[in-house]
C-alpha positions as CSV (number, residue, x, y, z in Angstrom):
1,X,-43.9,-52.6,1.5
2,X,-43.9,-49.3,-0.5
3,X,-41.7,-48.9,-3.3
4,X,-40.5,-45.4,-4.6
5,X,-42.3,-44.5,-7.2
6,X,-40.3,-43.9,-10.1
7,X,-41.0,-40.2,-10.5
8,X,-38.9,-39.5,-7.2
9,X,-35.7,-40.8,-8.8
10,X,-35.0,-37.5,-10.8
11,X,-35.6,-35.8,-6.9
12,X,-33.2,-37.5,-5.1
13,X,-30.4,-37.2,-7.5
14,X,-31.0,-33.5,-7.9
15,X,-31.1,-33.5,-4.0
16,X,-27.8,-35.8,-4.1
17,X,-26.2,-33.4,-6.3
18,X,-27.1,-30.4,-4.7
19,X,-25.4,-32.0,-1.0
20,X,-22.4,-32.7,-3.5
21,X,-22.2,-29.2,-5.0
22,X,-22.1,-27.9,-1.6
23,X,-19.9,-29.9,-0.1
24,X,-17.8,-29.3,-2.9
25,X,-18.3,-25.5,-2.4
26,X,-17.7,-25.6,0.9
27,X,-14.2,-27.5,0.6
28,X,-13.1,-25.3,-2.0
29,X,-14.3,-22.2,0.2
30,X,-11.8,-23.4,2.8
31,X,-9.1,-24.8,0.8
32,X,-8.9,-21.0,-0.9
33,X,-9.2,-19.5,2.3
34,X,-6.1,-21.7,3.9
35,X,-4.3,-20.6,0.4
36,X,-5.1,-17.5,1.6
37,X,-3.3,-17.3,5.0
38,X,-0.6,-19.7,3.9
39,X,0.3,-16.7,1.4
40,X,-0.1,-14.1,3.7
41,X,2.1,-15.9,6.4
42,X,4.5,-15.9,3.7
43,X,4.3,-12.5,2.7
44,X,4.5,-11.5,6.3
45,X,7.7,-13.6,6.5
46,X,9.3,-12.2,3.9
47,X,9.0,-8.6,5.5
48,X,10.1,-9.8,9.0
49,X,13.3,-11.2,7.1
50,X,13.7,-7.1,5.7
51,X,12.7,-6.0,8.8
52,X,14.7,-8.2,10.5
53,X,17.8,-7.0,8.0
54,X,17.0,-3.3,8.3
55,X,17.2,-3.8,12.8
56,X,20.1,-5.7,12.2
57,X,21.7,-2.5,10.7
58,X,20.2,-0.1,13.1
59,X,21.6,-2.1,15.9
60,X,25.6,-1.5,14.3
61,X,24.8,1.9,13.2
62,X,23.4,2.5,17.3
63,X,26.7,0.1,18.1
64,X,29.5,2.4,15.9
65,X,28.1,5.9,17.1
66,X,28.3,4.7,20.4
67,X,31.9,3.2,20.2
68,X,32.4,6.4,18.3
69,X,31.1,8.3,20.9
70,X,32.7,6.6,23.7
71,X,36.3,6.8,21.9
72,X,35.8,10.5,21.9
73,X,35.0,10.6,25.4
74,X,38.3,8.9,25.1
75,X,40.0,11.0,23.5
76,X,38.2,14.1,25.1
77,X,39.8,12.8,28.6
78,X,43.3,12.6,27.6
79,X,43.8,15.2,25.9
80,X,42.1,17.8,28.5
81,X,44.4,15.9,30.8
82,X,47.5,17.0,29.0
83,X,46.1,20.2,28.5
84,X,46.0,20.3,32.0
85,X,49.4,19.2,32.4
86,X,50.4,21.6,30.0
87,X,48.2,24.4,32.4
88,X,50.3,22.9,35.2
89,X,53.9,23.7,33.3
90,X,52.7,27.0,32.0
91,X,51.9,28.1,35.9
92,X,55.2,27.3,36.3
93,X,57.0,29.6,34.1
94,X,54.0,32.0,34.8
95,X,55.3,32.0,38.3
96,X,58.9,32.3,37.4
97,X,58.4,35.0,34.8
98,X,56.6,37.2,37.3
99,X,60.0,36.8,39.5
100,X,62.0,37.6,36.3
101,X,60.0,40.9,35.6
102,X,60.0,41.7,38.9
103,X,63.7,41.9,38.7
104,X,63.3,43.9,35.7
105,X,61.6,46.5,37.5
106,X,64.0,46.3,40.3
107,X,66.4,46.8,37.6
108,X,65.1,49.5,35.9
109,X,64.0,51.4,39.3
110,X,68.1,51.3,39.4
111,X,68.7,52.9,36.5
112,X,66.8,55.7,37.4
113,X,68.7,56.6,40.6
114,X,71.5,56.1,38.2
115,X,70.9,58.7,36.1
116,X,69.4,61.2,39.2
117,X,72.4,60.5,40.9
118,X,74.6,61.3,37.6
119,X,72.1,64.7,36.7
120,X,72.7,66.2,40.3
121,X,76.8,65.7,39.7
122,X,76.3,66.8,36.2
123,X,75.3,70.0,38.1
124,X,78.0,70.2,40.8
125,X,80.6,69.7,38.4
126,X,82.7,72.9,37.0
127,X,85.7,70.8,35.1
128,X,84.3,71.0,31.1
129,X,85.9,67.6,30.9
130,X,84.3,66.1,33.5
131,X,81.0,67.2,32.4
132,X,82.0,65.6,29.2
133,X,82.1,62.2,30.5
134,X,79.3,62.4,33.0
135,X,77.1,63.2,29.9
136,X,78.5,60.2,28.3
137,X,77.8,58.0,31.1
138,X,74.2,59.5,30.9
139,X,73.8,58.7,27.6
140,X,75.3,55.4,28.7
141,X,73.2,54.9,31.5
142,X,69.4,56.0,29.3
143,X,70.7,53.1,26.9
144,X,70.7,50.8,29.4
145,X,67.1,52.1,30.8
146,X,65.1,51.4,27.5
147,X,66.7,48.0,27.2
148,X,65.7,47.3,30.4
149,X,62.3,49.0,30.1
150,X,61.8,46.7,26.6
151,X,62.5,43.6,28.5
152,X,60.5,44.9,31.3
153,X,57.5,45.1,28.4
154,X,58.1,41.8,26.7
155,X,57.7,40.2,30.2
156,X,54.5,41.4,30.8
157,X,52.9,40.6,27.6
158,X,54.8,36.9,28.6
159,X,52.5,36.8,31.9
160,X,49.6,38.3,30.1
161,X,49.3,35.6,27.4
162,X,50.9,33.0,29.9
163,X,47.9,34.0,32.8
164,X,45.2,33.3,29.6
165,X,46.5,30.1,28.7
166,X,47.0,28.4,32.1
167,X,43.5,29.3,33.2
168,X,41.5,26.3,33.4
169,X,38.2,28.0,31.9
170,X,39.3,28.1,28.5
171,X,40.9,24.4,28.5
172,X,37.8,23.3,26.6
173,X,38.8,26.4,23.4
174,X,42.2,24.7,23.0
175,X,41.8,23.4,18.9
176,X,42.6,19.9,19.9
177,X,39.8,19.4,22.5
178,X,37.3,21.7,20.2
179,X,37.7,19.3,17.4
180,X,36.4,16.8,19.5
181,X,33.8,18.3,21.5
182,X,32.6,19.7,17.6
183,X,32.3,15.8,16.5
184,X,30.2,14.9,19.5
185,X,27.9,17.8,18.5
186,X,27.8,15.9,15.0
187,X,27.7,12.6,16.5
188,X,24.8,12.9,18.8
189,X,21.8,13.9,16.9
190,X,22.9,11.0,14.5
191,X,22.9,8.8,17.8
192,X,19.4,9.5,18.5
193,X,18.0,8.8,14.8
194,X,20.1,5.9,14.9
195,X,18.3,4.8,18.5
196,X,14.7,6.1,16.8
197,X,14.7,4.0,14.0
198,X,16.2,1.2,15.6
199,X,13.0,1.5,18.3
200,X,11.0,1.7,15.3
201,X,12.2,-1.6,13.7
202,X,11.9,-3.4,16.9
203,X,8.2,-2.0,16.8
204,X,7.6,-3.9,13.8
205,X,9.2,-6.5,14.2
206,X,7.6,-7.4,17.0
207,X,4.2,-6.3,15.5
208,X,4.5,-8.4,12.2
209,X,6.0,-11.6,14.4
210,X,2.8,-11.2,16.7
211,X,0.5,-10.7,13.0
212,X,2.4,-14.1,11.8
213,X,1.2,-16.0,15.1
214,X,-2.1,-15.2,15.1
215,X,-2.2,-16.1,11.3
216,X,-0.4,-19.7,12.6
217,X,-3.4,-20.1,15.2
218,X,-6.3,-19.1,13.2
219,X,-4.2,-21.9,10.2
220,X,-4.3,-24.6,13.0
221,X,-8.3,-23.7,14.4
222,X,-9.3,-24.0,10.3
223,X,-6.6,-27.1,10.1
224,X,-8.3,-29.0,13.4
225,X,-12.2,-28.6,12.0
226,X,-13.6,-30.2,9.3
227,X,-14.8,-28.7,6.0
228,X,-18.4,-29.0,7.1
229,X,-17.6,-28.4,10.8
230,X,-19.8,-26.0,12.4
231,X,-17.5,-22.9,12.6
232,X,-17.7,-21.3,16.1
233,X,-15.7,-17.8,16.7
234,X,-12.7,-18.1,18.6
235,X,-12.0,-17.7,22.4
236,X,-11.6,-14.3,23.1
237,X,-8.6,-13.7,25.6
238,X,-9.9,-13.1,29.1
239,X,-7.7,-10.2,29.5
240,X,-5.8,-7.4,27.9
241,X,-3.3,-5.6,29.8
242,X,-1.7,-2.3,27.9
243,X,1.8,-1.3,29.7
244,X,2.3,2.2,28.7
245,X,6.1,4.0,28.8
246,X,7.0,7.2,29.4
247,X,9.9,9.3,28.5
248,X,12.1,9.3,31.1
249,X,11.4,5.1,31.1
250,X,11.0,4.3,27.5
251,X,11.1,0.8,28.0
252,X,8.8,0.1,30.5
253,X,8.3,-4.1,30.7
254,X,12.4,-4.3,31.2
255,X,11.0,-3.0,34.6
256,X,8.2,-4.1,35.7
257,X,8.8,-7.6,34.2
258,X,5.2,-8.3,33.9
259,X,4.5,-9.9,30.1
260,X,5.3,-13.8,30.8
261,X,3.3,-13.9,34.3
262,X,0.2,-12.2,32.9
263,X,0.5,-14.3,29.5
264,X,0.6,-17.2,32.0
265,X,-2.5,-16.3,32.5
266,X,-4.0,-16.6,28.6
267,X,-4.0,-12.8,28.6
268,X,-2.5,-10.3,26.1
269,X,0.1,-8.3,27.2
270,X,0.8,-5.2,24.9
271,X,3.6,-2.9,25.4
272,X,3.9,0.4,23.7
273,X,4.9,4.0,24.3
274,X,2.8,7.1,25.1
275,X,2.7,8.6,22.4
276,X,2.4,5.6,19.9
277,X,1.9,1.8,21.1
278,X,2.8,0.4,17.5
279,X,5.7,0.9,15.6
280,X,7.2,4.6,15.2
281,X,10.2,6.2,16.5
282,X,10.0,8.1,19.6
283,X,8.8,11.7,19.5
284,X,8.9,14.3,21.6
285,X,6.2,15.8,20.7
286,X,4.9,16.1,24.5
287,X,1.5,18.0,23.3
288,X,-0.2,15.4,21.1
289,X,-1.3,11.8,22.0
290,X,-3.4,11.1,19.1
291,X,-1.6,8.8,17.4
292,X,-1.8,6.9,20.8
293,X,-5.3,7.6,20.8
294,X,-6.2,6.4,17.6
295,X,-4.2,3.0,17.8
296,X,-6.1,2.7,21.5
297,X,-9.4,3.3,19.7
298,X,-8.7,0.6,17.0
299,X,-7.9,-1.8,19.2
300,X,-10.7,-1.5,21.2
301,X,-13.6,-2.1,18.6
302,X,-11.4,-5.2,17.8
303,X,-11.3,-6.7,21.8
304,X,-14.7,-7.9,22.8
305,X,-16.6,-6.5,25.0
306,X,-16.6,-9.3,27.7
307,X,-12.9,-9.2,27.9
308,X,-11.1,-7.0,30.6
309,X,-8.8,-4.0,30.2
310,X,-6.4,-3.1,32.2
311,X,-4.3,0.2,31.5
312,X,-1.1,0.4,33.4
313,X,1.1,4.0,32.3
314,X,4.3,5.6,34.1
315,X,5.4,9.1,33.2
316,X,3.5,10.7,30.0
317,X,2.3,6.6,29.9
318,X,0.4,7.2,32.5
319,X,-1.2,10.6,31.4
320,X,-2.0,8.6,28.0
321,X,-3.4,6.3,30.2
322,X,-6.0,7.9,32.3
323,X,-6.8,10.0,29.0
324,X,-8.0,7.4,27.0
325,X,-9.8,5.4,29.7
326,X,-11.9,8.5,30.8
327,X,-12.2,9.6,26.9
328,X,-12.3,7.2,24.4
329,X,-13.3,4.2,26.6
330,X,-16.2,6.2,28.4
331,X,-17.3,7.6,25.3
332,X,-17.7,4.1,23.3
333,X,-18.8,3.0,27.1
334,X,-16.4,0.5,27.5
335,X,-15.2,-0.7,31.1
336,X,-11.9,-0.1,32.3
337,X,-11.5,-3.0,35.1
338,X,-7.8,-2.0,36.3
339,X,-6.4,1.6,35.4
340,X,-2.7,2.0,37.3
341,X,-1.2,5.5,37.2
342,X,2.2,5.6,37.9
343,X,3.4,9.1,38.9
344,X,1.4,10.8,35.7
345,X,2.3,13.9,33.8
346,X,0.9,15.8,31.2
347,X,1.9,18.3,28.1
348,X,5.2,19.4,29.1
349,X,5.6,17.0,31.8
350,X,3.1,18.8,33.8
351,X,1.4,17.6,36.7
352,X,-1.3,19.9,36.5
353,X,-1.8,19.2,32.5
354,X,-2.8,15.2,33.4
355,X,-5.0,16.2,36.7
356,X,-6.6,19.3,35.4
357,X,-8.2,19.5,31.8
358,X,-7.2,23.1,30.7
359,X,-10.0,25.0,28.4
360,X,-7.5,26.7,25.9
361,X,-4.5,25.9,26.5
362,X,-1.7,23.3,28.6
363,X,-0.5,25.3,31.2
364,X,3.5,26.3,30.9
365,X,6.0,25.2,33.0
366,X,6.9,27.7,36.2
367,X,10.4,29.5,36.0
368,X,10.5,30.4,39.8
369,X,9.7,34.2,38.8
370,X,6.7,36.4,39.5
371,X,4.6,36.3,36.0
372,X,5.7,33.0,35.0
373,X,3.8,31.7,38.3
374,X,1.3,33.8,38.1
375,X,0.4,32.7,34.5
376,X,1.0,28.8,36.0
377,X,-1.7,29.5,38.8
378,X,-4.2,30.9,37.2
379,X,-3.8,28.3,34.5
380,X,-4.7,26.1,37.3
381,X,-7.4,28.7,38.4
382,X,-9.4,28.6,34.9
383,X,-9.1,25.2,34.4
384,X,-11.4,22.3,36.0
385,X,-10.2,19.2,37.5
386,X,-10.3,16.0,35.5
387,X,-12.6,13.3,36.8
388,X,-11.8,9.6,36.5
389,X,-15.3,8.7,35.2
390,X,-18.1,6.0,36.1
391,X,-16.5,2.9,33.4
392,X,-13.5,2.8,35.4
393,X,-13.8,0.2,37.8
394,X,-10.8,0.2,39.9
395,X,-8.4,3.1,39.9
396,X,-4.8,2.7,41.5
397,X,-2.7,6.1,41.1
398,X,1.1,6.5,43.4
399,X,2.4,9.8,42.9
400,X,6.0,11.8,44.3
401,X,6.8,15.3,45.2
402,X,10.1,14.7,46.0
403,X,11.6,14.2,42.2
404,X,12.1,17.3,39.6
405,X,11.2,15.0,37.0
406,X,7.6,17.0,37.7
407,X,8.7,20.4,37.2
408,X,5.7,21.3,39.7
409,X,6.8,19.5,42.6
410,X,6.9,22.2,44.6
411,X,4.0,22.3,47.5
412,X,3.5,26.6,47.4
413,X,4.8,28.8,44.4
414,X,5.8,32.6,45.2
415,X,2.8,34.6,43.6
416,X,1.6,37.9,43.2
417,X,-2.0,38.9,43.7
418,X,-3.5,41.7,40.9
419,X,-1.7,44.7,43.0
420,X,1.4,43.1,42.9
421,X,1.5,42.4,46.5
422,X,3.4,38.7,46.9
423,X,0.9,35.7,48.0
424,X,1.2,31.9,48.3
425,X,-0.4,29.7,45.4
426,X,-0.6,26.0,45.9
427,X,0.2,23.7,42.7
428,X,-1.6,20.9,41.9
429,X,-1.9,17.6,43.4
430,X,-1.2,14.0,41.7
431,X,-4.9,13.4,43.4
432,X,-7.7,12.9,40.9
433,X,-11.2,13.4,41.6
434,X,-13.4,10.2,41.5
435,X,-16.8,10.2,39.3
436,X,-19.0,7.3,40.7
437,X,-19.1,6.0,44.2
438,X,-18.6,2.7,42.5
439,X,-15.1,3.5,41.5
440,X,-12.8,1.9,43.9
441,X,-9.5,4.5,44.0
442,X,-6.8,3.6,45.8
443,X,-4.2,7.0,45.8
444,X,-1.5,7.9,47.3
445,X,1.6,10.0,47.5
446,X,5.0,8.4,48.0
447,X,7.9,9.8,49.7
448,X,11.6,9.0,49.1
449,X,13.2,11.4,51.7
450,X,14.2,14.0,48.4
451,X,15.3,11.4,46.2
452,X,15.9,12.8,42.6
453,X,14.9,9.7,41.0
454,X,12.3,9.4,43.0
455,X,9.6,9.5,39.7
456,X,11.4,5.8,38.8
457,X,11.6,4.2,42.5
458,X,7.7,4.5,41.9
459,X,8.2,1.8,38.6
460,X,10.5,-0.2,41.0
461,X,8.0,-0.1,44.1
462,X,5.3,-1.2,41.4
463,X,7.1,-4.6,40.2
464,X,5.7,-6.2,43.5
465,X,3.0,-4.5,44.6
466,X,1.2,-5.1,40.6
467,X,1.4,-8.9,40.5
468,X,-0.9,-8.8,44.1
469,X,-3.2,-6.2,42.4
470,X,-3.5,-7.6,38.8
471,X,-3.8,-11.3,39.5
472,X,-7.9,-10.8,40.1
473,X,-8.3,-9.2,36.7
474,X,-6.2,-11.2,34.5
475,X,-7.4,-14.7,35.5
C-alpha cells in the first residue's frame, strides 16, 4: 500500500485550514447577520411601544372631542327646547298684547268722537261760561288722547319685538344656543385631525407589527438551517390580495370581512386606502393618487412574478384600482389575475373621470344648469374611453345609478346644442371597455329601487358573492 509522501503534509493542512477559515467565516457571517435582525426587531419594538403610546393618545383625544361633541349636542337640545318654550310663552303675551292694543285703539277711536262731539257743542253754545268749560273738557279730553295714543305706541313696538323673538327662525341667534353651535365649529375640524392622525398611527402600527413578523420568520428560517446549509429563497406567498377603501367607506375589511379567510389560504391580505395604502392620514385630495401609485409600484418589484394579484377597490378604491392595474401593472407587464371594481369613481367622485381618461383636464361635476352640462358633456365628448388592458385576466365591475353618491347618476342631462337650442346628452356608463378577448369581464349594473345608499349595498352584496369568486385565485 501507498503511503503519502511527505511533501503532501504541508497540502492537506493548508487545505484543512482553509475548510476551517471558511467555516469559521461562514458562522460568523450568520451569527452577525442574526445580530443584525435581533437589533432591528428590537429597534422596531421600541417604536411600536411609541407608536403604540402616541395611538393610545389619539384614541382619548378622538374619545374627549367626541364626548365633547356629544355633550354639546346635549346642551344644544335643551336649551333650543327652552328656547322654544320660552317662544311658546312669548306667543302668548304676543297674542294677548295684540288684544290689549286693540283696545287701545278702540280706546282712542273714542276719544276722538269725544272731542267731535264736544267741538260741534263748543259751536252751538252761546253762554260764555259754558264755552268755558267745554274748552276745558277739550283740553281734558286731548290729554287723555296722547296718553292713550303713547300706550297705543308702546304696544306696538311690544308686538313688534315680541313677533321677532317668538319666531322660530332666529331660535338658533339666541346667545346661549350661539355659544354652542360656535364651539362645535371649533370642535369639529379638531375632530377630524384628531380621527386623521389617529388613522395614521393605526397605519403604522400595523405596518411596523407586520415589519416585526416578517423579521421573526426570516430569524426562525436562519435559526432552523445550519451555518453551512445550502440557503434556498423563501416561499413566496401564492397570493396577494390588495382591498382598497374609498371615502364614503374608509374602512373597507370591517365590511367585507375578507383578511382571515384569504390568509387561511397562505395569502397576503393588505388593506389600505385610495389614496395611500400605508400609513398617512386621510386626504381629500380627490385629484392625485400618486402616493397610492407609488407605494403600489414598490410593492410590486418586491412580489414575484409567479405570485397572483388581486385588486379589489370600492368608491375612489376602486378608481385607484383599475388605475394602477391598467397603468403601472401593464406597463412593468405584470398580470392582474382578479381586478374587482366596486361601484368606481374618479376625480371628484366622478363616474366619468374612472371610465373615461380625460386629455387635459378631469371633467367637473354637473350643477343641473345649461353651461355647467354642457362643459360636463363635452368633457365626455373630447375625452376617450379607458380600456381595461390585455394583463388583466379577470375583470369583475358592479356599478349603481340609483345612489347620489355619483354625482352623475343621472341617465340624460338637459343640454344645449351650439345655437342654444336645448338637447339630450347621455352621461357615462359604469361600463368599461375590454382590451383583449382573453379578458374575462363580468359587469353589471345593480339596482336598489332608488336607494340612497345604494353605492354601499354594493360593499354589502360583495361580502358573499367575493369568497365564491376569490377562492380560485388565492389557493
Amino acid at each position: 500500500m501507498r503511503t503519502p509522501s511527505n511533501n503532501s503534509t504541508p497540502y492537506m493542512k493548508a487545505l484543512l485550514l482553509t475548510l476551517v477559515t471558511i467555516v469559521y467565516v461562514q458562522v460568523s457571517i450568520e451569527v452577525y447577520a442574526a445580530q443584525s435582525i435581533a437589533r432591528e426587531i428590537k429597534t422596531k419594538e421600541t417604536i411600536i411601544e411609541s407608536a403604540n403610546s402616541n395611538l393610545n393618545n389619539a384614541r382619548k383625544d378622538v374619545r374627549y372631542i367626541e364626548g365633547k361633541l356629544k355633550s354639546n349636542q346635549e346642551n344644544t337640545d335643551k336649551t333650543r327646547k327652552i328656547v322654544m318654550q320660552e317662544r311658546q310663552t312669548l306667543r302668548r303675551l304676543l297674542i294677548s298684547t295684540k288684544r290689549k292694543m286693540k283696545k287701545k285703539s278702540h280706546a282712542v277711536k273714542k276719544i276722538e268722537k269725544e272731542i267731535i262731539r264736544a267741538k260741534t257743542r263748543l259751536k252751538l253754545e252761546t253762554n260764555k261760561n259754558e264755552a268755558i268749560l267745554i274748552k276745558a273738557e277739550m283740553t281734558e279730553i286731548t290729554l287723555r288722547k296722547q296718553i292713550a295714543i303713547q300706550k297705543l305706541k308702546w304696544a306696538e313696538k311690544d308686538i313688534e319685538r315680541l313677533e321677532f323673538d317668538s319666531e322660530d327662525s332666529v331660535i338658533d341667534s339666541d346667545p346661549r344656543i350661539v355659544s354652542f353651535i360656535q364651539e362645535k365649529h371649533r370642535l369639529k375640524p379638531k375632530l377630524l385631525a384628531s380621527k386623521n392622525k389617529l388613522y395614521k398611527f393605526k397605519r403604522k402600527v400595523k405596518k411596523l407589527n407586520n415589519d416585526v413578523l416578517i423579521l421573526r420568520k426570516i430569524a426562525e428560517q436562519e435559526s432552523q438551517l445550519g451555518p453551512i446549509a445550502k440557503k434556498e429563497a423563501p416561499k413566496a406567498a401564492n397570493a396577494y390580495v390588495y382591498a382598497i377603501s374609498g371615502s364614503d367607506d374608509p374602512d373597507i375589511e370591517s365590511s367585507l370581512q375578507l383578511k382571515d379567510w384569504v390568509e387561511s389560504y397562505g395569502a397576503v391580505y393588505i388593506e389600505g386606502h385610495w389614496n395611500n395604502i400605508y400609513g398617512g392620514p386621510l386626504s381629500d385630495d380627490e385629484a392625485n393618487i400618486g402616493q397610492f401609485a407609488k407605494q403600489f409600484e414598490e410593492d410590486l418589484k418586491k412580489i414575484p412574478s409567479s405570485s397572483k394579484l388581486i385588486l379589489i377597490g370600492h368608491g375612489l378604491g376602486g378608481g385607484a384600482v383599475i388605475t394602477v392595474a391598467t397603468g403601472i401593472a401593464a406597463t412593468l407587464n405584470r398580470k392582474i389575475d382578479l381586478l374587482v371594481a366596486l361601484d368606481p369613481v374618479g376625480n371628484g367622485n366622478l363616474r366619468a373621470n374612472i371610465v373615461f381618461e380625460t386629455e387635459k383636464q378631469p371633467c367637473q361635476l354637473p350643477r343641473g344648469d345649461r353651461q355647467s352640462n354642457d362643459l360636463y358633456a363635452n368633457c365626455i365628448k373630447a375625452s376617450k374611453p379607458r380600456q381595461i388592458t390585455a394583463n388583466v385576466a379577470h375583470f369583475y365591475n358592479r356599478w349603481q345609478k340609483d345612489s347620489q353618491a355619483p354625482f352623475d347618476y343621472y341617465k340624460e342631462l338637459l343640454l344645449s346644442n351650439g345655437e342654444g337650442k336645448p338637447m339630450q346628452g347621455i352621461t357615462s356608463t359604469g361600463k368599461f371597455k375590454i382590451a383583449s378577448d382573453n379578458t374575462k369581464a363580468n359587469q353589471k349594473r345593480e339596482f336598489y329601487e332608488g336607494s340612497e345608499d345604494a353605492h354601499q349595498m354594493i360593499l354589502s352584496d360583495a361580502v358573499s358573492r367575493l369568497p365564491n369568486l376569490l377562492v380560485d385565485h388565492v389557493r
